[in-house]
N, C-alpha and C positions, 0 to 999 in steps of 0.2 A: 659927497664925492665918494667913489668906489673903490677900492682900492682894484687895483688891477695883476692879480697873479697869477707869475708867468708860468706857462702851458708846457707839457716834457715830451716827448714821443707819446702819441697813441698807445692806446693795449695790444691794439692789432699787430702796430712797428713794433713794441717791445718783445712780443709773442715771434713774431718773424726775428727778429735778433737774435732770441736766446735759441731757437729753431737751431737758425744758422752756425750759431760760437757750439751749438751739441752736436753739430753735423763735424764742425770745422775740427774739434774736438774727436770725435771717433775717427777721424781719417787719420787725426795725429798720431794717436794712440795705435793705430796700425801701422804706422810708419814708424815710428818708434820702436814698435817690437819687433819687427826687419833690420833694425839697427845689428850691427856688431862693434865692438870695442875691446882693444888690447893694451892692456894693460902690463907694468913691468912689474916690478920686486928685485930687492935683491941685487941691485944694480944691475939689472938684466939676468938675471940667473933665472929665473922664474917666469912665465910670460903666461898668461892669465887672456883667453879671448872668450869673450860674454856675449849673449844676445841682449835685446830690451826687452823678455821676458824673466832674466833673471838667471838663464841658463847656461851655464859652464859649456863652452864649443869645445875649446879646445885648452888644453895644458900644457906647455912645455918649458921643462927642465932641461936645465943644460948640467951634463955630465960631472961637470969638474965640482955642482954642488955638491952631489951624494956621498957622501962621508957616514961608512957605517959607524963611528963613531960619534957622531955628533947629528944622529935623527932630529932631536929637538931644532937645531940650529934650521934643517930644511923645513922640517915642519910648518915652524913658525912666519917664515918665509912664504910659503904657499900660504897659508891662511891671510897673511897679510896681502898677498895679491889679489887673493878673492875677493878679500872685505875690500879693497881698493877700484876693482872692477865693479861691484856691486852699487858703490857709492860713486862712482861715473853713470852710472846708467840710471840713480837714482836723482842727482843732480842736472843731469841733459834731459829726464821727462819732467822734471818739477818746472824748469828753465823754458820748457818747451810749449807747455800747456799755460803758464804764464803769462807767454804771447799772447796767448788766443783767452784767459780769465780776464787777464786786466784791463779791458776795454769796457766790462761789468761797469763799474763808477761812472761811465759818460752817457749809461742807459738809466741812470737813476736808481739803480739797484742797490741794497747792499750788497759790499763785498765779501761779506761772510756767508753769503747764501751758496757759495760754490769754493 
């Protein structure tokens, strides 16, 4: 008696697959970087708008922060808006491409290969 084991996509379907999730994948990834995001700080004081390339668009301060007395206070405020915007656009492409990696496991693939 034979034992009988079972058969997974072809090389050709799994070749057309990964074709397709590197196509579906580059489209993301320019749609992504078309992205913009505005982020706050500060309870609104600071407003942070980023692209998906990582690029500072636009910065706005509102007046009633700037306190020549107390730089550091705004300062620090801006940096945390930036690193906040930063880590939006780093968390919606991780989230995004996701979609389109994790369908890897029902090709038979490991999922550490991508």
């Amino acid at each position: 008696m034979k034992a009988r084991i079972p058969q997974g996509p072809s090389r050709s379907d799994m070749l057309r697959q990964v074709q397709k999730m590197q196509e579906d994948m580059a489209n993301k990834q320019a749609e992504l970087e078309e992205a913009e995001y505005e982020v706050a700080a500060g309870g609104g004081m600071v407003k942070v708008k980023i692209n998906g390339k990582k690029e500072i668009v636009s910065l706005d301060i509102n007046p009633d922060i700037v306190d020549p007395e107390d730089i550091e206070m705004m300062t620090d405020i801006i940096i945390a808006a930036v690193n906040e915007a930063i880590k939006t656009v780093e968390e919606t492409n991780e989230r995004e491409m996701q979609k389109i990696t994790g369908s890897m496991g029902s090709m038979g693939l490991p999922g550490g290969l991508f």
